[in-house]
N, C-alpha and C positions, 0 to 999 in steps of 0.2 A: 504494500500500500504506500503510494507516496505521501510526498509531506504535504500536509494540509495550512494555507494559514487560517490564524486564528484572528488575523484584526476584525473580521464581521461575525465573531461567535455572538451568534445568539441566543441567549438563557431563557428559557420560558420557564414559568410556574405554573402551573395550570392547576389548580383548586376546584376538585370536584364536590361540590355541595352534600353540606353536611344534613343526611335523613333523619330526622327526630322523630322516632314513630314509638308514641305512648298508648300503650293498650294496657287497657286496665277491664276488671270485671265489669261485665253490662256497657261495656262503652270501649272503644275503640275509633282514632283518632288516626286517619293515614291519610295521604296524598292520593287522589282520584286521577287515575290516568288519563291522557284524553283519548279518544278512540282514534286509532289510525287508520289508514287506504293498508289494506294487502302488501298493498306492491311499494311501500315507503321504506318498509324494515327488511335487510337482507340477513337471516339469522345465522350467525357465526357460531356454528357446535363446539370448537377446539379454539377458542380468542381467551386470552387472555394477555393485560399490560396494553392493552387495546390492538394488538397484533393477532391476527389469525397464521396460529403455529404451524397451519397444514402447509403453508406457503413457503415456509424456510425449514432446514434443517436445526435441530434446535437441542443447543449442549445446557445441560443444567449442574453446577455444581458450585464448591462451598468457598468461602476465603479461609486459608489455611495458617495458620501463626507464622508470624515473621515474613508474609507477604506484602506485594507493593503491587503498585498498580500495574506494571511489566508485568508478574505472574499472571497477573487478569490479562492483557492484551496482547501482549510478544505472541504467544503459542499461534493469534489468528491474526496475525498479518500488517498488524500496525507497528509502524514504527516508533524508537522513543523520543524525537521530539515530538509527532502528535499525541503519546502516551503523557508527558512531562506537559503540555498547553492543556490538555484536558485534565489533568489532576489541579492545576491550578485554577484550570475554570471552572471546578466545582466545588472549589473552597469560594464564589463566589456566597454573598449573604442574603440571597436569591435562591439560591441552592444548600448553603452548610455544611456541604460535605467536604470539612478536613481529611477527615483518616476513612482507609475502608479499613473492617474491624473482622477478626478472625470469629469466625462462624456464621457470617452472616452470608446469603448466598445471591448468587448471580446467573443471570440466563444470558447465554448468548447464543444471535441467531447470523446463520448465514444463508447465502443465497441458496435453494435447493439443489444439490448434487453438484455444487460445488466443492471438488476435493485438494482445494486450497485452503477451504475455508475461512475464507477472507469475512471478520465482521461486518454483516449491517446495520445490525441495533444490537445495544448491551445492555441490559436491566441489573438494577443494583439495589437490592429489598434493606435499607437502612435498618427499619422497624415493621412492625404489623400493620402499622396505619400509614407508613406510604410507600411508593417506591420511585427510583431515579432510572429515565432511561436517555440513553447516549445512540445519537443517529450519527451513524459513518456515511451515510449515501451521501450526502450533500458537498458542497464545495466547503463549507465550513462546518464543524459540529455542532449539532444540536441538545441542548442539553434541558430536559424537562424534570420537574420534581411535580410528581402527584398524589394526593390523597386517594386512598381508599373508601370507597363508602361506608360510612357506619350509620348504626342505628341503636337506638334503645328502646327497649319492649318490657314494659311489666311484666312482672314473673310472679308464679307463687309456686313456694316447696312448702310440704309438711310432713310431719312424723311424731312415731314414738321413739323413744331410746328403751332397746331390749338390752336384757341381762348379756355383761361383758363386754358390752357395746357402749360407742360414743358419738357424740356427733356426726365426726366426720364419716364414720365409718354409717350412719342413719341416712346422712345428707348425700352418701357415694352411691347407694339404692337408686336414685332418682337423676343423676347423670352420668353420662356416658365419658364425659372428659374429667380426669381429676383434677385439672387446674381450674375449672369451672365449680368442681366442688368443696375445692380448698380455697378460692374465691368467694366461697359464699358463705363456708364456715369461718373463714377471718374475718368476714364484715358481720355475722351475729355475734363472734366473739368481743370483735369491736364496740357493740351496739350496748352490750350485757356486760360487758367485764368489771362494773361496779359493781354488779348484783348476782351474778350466777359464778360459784366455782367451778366451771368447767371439768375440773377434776374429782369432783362428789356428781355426777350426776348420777340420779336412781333409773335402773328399771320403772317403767311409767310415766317418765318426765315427756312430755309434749311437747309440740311446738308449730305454729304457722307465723311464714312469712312471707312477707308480698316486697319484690325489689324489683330495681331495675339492671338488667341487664345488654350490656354493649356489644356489638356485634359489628363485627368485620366482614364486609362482603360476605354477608350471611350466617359469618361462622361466630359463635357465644365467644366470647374473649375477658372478660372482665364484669367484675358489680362495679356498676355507676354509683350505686346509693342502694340503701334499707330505706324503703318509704316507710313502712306501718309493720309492727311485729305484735306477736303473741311469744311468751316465753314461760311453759307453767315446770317450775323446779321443787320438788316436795310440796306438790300440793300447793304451791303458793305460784297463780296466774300471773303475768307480767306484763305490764302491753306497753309498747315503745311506738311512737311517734318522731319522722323528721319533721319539722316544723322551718320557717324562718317567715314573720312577720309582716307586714305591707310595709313597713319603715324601713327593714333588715338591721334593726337594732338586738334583736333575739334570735338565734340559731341555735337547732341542735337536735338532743332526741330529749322527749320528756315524753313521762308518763300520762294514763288518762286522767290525772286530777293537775296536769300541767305540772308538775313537779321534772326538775332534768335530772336526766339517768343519770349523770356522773356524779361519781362519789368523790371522797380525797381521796380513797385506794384505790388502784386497781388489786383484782384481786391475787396475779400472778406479774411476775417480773419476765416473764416470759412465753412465745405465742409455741403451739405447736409441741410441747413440751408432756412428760409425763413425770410425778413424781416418785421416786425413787427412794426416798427415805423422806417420813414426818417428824414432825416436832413429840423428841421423845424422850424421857426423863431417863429413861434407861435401856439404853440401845449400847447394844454390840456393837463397839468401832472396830470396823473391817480391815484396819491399819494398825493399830496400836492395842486389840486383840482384850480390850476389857472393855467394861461394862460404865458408860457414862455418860451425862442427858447431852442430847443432841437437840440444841438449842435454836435449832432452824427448821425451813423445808426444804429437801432437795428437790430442783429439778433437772431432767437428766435433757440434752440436747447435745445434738454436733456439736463441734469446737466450731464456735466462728457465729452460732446463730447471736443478734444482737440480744442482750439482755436494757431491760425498760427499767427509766424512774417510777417506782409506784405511786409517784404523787410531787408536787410541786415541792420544791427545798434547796437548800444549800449546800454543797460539800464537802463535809468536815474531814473525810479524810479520803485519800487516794494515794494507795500505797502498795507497800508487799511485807509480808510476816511468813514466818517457817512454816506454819499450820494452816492460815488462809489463803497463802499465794498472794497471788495480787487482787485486790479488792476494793471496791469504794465503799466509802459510809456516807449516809443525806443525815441532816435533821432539818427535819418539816416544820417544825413548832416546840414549843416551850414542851410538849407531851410526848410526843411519835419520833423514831430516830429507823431507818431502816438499813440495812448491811448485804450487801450483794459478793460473797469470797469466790474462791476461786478462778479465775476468768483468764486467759486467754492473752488478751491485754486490756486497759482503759480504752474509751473512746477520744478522737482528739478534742481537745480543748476544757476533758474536765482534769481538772484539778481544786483544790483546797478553795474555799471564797467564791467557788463559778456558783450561780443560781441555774438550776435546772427542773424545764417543766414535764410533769407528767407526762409518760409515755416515752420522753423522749432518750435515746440510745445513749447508755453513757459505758457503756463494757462490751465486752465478747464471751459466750461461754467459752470454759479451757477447765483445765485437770492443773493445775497449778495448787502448792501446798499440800496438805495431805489428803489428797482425792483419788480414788481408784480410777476415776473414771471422768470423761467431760458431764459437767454439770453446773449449777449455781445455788450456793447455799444459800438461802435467802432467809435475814435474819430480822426481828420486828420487835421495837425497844416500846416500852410504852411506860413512861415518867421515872425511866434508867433502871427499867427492869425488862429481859427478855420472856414476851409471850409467844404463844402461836395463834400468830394473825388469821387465822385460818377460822380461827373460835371468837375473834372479834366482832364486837357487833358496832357497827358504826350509824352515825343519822345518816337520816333521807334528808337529800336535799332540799331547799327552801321552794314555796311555789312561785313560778314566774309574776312578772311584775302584775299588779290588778289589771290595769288597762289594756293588757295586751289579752287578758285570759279570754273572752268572750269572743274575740277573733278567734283566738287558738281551740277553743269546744268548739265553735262551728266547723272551723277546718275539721276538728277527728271524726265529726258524727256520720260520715258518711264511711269513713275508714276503719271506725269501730266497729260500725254494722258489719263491715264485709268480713273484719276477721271472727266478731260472734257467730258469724253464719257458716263459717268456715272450720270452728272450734266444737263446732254441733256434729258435725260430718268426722270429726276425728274418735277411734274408736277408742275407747278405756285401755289400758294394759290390763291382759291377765295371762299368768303364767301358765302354759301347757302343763299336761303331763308328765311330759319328759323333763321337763324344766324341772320339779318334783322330783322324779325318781333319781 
């Protein structure tokens, strides 16, 4: 291929319109096609990136670590100064494309049965929501960046949690991608993690939720948002509302007496987690081989998964000791002090004096100090004595402001109905037979 110049490269962007398509029960809310002539639409079976593939010969494959844009183009025919103009013309800020990043993958098409295989179009899938294609035919290159269509669509899942069972593993029954249903159990976890221990739940615990989810050229990719939940945990019903105000002075999830889920705790310093040893006055240390209270809870996770501030505070200490490795301490208030050991390393920027808010990443699980295993002990001071936070009982939050509350009831009435109507339809637990014997 020869050299191309580049003084007339022309960069398009071309921005395909973003589908918002909200469906909700009894009502649905989509865009009406308008009716076409027959002979307007020529339908393209094998198109995709807006190329019909039947046309070209067409290589698919991945970017491989320690690659450049030569690995991508040398093999089909271009040479490197148009390799070197077009890598610079797609750091334009038009396009964004600095680096291309290993794993991400590329189509290239060439003329059919052409066994030079000289490039004519390249596609470059950045992310899920768009991709970059590179036209060789012309006198100068072409270089486009496109959005994907998306959409979001009301959803409802619901269930019981059976004996030995949890969430995720209730919430994997009803989809076919696990990223979609670890998607959905992190955004209930999200929504509850002041009021449900995820890690006590009982056989018979319930649940309906109605969210939205995002879709990529048709395919589920993500939760957008929890619109309205139900969450019943020992007998005690839950109901979670997103709300944000006609002013947008109030946002968030609050209950049906307008009170907001969030507490000062969360209830775990960690998502995805199981625990592996509780707060125990007399437990086996599985290292130093006697008998002494274990003054935390363990949770056990990969090295590296981020561990969470359970609540807004200060950092009194960030450090390392024989027995706890390295570890952070907060204290929250004149009463509550919390202790996160073993880990991995710190997150940057905490140190001693930083103020850090709830949720936010301040360590990494690890096996540091005397741990068998990766984990985080997670330790709970309440007026400089160690409890197990697990058995605390903390308030409910205050109710929303007066003048907003009679907006925020009419908003739920309609969305409370639907999950009453919906909680009626869900069956009791009871344990079989076999469950029994």
């Amino acid at each position: 291929m020869g050299r191309r110049g580049f003084s007339k490269i022309r960069l398009i962007v071309q921005v395909v319109s973003l589908l918002l398509i909200i469906t909700s029960c009894g009502e649905t809310k989509t865009v009406e096609k308008p009716e076409l002539k027959p002979d307007t639409i020529a339908v393209v079976e094998n198109e995709r990136f807006g190329f019909d593939l039947d046309e070209y010969d067409v290589y698919l494959d991945t970017v491989r670590n320690g690659w450049t844009w030569g690995n991508i183009l040398l093999p089909y025919k271009v040479d490197q100064y148009t390799i070197n103009t077009t890598a610079l013309a797609a750091k334009d800020s038009t396009i964004g494309l600095k680096y291309i990043l290993a794993g991400k993958p590329f189509t290239i098409l060439t003329k059919k049965g052409d066994t030079s295989r000289a490039v004519q179009h390249m596609i470059y899938e950045p992310d899920v929501f768009s991709y970059i294609t590179f036209d060789f035919t012309q006198d100068s290159v072409e270089i486009e960046k496109k959005e994907r269509p998306t959409s979001i669509d009301r959803k409802m899942v619901s269930g019981v949690i059976h004996p030995n069972s949890n969430l995720s593993v209730e919430l994997g029954k009803s989809f076919d991608s696990y990223m979609m249903s670890a998607a959905v159990v992190d955004a209930i976890e999200g929504v509850y993690a002041w009021s449900v221990d995820f890690f006590k739940l009982q056989a018979g615990d319930r649940f309906v939720v109605y969210y939205d989810e995002k879709s990529v050229e048709g395919k589920p990719y993500a939760v957008e948002q929890i619109s309205h939940a139900w969450f019943e945990h020992r007998d005690d019903g839950m109901f979670a509302f997103h709300f944000t105000d006609s002013a947008g002075e109030v946002s968030g999830f609050y209950d049906h007496k307008g009170r907001e889920m969030k507490r000062p705790f969360l209830m775990s310093p960690v998502k995805f987690a199981r625990i592996s040893s509780s707060f125990n006055m007399n437990r086996f240390h599985p290292i130093y081989k006697t008998r002494k209270p274990h003054l935390g809870t363990d949770y056990a996770a990969p090295t590296g998964t981020p561990i969470l501030a359970t609540a807004d505070g200060t950092v009194s200490r960030a450090s390392r000791s024989r027995g706890n490795g390295i570890y952070v301490k907060l204290k929250h208030n004149k009463v509550y002090d919390t202790q996160y050991l073993h880990m991995s390393k710190i997150a940057d920027g905490i140190r001693p004096g930083v103020r850090v808010k709830q949720g936010q990443v301040i360590g990494y699980v690890g096996s540091t100090g005397a741990a068998t295993g990766p984990h985080v002990c997670y330790r709970f001071w309440k007026n400089g004595r160690q409890i197990n936070h697990r058995s605390e009982k903390f308030p409910k939050s205050e109710p929303m402001k007066e003048e907003v509350l009679p907006e925020y009831m009419k908003y739920i009435e309609p969305l409370k109905k639907q999950l009453d109507d919906e909680i009626k339809t869900l069956k009791d637990y009871t344990p079989d037979e076999n469950e029994n014997s």
